[in-house]
C-alpha positions in Angstrom: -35.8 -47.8 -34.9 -36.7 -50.5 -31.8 -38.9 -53.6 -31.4 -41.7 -51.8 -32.0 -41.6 -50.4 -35.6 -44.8 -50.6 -37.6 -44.9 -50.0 -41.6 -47.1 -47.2 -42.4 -50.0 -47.6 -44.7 -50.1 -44.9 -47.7 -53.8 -43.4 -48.1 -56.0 -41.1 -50.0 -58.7 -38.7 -48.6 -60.9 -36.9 -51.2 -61.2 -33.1 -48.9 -62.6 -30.2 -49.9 -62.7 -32.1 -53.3 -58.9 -32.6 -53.6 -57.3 -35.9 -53.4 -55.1 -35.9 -50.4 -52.3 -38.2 -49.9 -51.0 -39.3 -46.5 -49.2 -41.7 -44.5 -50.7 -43.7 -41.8 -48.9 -45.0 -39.2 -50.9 -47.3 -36.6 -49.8 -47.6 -32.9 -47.3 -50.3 -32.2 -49.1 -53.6 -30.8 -48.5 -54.2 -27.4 -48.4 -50.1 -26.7 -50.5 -47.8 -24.7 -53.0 -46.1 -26.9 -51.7 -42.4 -26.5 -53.8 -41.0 -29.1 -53.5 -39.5 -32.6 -50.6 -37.1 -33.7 -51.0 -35.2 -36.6 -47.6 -34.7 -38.3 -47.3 -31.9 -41.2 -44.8 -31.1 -42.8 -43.0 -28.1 -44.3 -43.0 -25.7 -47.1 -41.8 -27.3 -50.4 -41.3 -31.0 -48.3 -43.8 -33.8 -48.0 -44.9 -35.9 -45.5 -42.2 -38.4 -45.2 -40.4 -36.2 -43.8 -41.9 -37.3 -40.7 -40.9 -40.5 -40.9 -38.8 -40.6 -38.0 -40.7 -39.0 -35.9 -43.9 -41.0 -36.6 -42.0 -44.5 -36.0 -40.9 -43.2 -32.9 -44.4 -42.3 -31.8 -45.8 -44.7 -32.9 -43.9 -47.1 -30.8 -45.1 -45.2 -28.0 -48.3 -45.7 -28.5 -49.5 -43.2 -31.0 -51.1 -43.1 -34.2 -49.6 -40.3 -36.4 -51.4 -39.0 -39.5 -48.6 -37.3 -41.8 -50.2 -35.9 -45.0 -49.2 -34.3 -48.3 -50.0 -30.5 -49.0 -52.0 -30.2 -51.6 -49.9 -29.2 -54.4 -46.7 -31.3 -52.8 -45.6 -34.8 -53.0 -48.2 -37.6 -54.0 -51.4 -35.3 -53.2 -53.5 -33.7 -56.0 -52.2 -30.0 -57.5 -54.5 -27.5 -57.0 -56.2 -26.8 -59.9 -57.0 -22.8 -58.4 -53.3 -21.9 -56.9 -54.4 -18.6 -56.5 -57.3 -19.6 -53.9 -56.0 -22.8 -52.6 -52.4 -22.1 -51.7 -52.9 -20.4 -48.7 -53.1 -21.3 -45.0 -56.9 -20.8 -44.9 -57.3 -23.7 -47.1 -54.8 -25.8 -46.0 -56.9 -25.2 -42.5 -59.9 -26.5 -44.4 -58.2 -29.8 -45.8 -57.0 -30.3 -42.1 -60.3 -30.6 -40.7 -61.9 -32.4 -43.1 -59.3 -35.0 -43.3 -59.7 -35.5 -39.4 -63.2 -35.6 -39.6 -63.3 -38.0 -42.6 -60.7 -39.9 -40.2 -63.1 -39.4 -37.4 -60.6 -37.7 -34.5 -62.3 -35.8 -32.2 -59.3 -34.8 -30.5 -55.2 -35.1 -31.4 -51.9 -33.2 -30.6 -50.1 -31.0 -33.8 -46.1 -31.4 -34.8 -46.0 -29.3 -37.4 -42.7 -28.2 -39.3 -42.3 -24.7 -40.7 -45.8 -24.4 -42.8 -46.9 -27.1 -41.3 -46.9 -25.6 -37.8 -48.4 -22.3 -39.5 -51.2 -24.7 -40.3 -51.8 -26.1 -36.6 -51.4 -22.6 -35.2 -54.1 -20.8 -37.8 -56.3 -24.5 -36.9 -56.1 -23.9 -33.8 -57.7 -20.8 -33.1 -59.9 -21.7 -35.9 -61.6 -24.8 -37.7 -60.0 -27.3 -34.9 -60.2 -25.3 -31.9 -60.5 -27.2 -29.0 -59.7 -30.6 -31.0 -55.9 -29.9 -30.8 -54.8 -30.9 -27.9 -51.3 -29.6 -28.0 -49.3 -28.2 -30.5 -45.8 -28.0 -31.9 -44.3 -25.9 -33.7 -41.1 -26.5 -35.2 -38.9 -22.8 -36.0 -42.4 -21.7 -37.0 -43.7 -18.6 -35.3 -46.0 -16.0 -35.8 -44.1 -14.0 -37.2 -41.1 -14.9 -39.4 -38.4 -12.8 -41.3 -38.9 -11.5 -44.3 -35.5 -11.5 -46.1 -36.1 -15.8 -45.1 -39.5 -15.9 -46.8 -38.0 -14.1 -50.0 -34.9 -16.3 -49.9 -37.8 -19.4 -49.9 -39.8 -17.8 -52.3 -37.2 -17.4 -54.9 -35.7 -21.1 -54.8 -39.1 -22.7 -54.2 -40.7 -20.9 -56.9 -37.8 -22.0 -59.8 -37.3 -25.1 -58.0 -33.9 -26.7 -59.9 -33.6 -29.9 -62.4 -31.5 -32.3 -63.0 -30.0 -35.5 -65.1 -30.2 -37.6 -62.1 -31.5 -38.6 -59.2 -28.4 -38.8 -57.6 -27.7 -35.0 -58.4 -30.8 -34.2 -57.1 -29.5 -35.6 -53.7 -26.4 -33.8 -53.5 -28.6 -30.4 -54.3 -30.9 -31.6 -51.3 -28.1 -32.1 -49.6 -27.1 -28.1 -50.0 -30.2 -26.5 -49.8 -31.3 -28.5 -46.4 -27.7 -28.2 -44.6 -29.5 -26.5 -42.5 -31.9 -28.9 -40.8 -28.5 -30.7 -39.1 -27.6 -34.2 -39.1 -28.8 -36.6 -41.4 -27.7 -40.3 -42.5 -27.2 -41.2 -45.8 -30.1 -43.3 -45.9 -32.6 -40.7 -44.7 -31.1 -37.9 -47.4 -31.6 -41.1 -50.1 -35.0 -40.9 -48.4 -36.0 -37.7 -48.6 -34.4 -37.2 -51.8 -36.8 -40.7 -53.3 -39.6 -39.1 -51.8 -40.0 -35.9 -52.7 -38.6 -36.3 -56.7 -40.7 -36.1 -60.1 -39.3 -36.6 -63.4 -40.2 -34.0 -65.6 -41.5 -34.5 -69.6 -37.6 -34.0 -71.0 -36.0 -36.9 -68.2 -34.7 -34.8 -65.7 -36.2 -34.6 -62.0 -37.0 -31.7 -59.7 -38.5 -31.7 -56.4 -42.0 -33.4 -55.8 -43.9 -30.0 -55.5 -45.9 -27.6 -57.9 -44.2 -24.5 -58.4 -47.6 -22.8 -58.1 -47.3 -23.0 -54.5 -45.3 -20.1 -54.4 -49.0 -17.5 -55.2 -49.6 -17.7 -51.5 -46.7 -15.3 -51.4 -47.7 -13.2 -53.5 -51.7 -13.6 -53.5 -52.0 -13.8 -49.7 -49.1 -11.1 -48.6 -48.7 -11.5 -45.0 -50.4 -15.3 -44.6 -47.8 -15.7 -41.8 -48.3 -12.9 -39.7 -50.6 -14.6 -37.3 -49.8 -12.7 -33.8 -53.8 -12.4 -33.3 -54.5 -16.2 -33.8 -51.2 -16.8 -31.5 -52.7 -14.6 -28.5 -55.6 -16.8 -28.6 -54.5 -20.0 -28.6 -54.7 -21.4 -25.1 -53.2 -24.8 -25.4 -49.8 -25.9 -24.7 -47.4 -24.9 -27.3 -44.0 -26.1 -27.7 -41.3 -24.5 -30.0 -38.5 -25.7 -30.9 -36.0 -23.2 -32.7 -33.1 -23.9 -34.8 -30.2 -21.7 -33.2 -29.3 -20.9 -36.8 -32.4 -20.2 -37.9 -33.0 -17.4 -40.1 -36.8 -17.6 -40.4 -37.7 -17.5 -36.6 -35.5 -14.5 -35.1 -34.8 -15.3 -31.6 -36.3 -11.8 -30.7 -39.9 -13.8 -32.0 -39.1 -16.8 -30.1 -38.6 -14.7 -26.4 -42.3 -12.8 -27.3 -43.8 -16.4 -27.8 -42.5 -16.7 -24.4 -44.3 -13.9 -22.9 -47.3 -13.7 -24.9 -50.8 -15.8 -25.9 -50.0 -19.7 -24.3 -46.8 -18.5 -23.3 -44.8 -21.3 -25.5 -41.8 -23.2 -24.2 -39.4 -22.8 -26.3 -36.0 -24.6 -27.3 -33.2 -24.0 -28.8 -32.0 -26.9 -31.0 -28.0 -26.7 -31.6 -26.1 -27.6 -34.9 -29.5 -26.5 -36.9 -30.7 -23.6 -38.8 -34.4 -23.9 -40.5 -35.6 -26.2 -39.8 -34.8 -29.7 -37.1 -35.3 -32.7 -39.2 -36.9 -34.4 -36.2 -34.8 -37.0 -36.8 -32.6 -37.2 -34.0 -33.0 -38.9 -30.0 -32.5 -35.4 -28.5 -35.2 -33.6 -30.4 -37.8 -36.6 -30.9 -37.2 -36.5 -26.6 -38.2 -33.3 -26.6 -41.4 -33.9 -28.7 -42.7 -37.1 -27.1 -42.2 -35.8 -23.7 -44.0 -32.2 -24.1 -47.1 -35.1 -25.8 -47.2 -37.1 -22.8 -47.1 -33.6 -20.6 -43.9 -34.3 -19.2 
């Protein structure tokens, strides 16, 4: 990525009595400490997603905490889906993992879920500790024919021979967050696989996951915690998106902290954050620019 680059250091937290996976990635040496980033990522996804993003913070000057869900990649499954998999909880693993990691204060990125997370934190357990908060084609208020089109692939999630075929079904189901090199599909594809008792692999997550769908109907209506927030807010909208309707994104405008929003071409749900234009965007709306 540039001179800069640190290698991230893989940890586990024990919160709310779940073992928590994420990736640590120390401020470059020689860099202005900016601060801590917590980076979360989306729905069925883990946290290496935020690879990209993360190295190029942390060359700024940032340290940038990207977890695991519980229930997704190398963090413990829930052992009560029914209670756990559901923004309220995932709120409660946030803040104990930053006070376990002792940050008083820290700006949000948060992807899809993930920025569900920051905004529901925000107004609640971490209020006034986030500093600033993105959120990437996540809203308070999403479409519903897009949450039942997640729901029903995330909840059967597909299997296969290889890990190669895996890839090229990666490949399909996440057209939609734009350009991507071969190495970072290889990448999220190595990161996010589990090989199942007959040989084949599926994605890294529990299928489980899918109860806060139907156990807490309407966990991402959150126009009341929105309102409140009085923080900066940054969202950045996939102009294909099908889960934040532009119609949502122009009342985020108006409303609560009065968001800036952008519109990211060539993607639907959701921006890898992988790209100078849209890793720009975020490091400059962190520094306040």
């Amino acid at each position: 990525m540039n001179d800069h680059a640190v290698m991230p250091q893989s940890r586990y937290l024990t919160c709310e009595g779940r073992e928590i996976h994420f990736m640590d990635w120390a401020r470059a040496p020689g860099t202005t400490d900016h601060g801590t980033v917590i980076a979360w990522h989306g729905l069925a996804r883990t946290g290496r997603d935020m690879d990209p993003l993360a190295a190029h913070l942390s060359a700024l000057g940032y340290r940038v905490i990207c977890p695991d869900t519980i229930g997704r990649g190398l963090s413990q499954w829930s052992p009560e889906p029914k209670a756990e998999y559901c923004l309220a909880f995932y709120a409660k693993l946030a803040r104990s993992l930053v006070d376990q990691l002792a940050l008083d204060q820290f700006h949000w990125v948060g992807t899809s879920m993930g920025g569900a997370i920051g905004m529901v934190a925000a107004d609640g357990l971490l209020r006034g500790r986030i500093l600033r908060l993105v959120l990437n084609d996540n809203g308070p208020k999403l479409a519903d024919a897009a949450l039942e089109r997640i729901r029903s692939y995330a909840g059967n999630p597909a299997s296969f021979a290889t890990v190669s075929e895996l890839e090229q079904y990666f490949r399909t189901v996440y057209k939609p967050y734009g350009w991507l090199s071969d190495a970072q599909w290889t990448l999220l594809t190595e990161s996010s696989v589990r090989r199942l008792p007959d040989g084949r692999v599926t994605p890294h997550y529990d299928p489980a996951m899918v109860m806060q769908f139907t156990e807490h109907p309407g966990d991402y209506d959150r126009w009341t915690e929105y309102d409140r927030i009085d923080i900066p807010v940054l969202c950045l909208r996939g102009a294909e998106s099908d889960l934040l309707l532009a119609d949502t994104a122009e009342q985020m405008r108006d409303r609560g902290p009065r968001a800036l929003v952008v519109t990211i071409a060539g993607c639907g749900h959701a921006p890898a954050l992988n790209v100078p234009e849209q890793l720009l965007l975020v490091s400059r709306f962190l520094a306040g620019q």
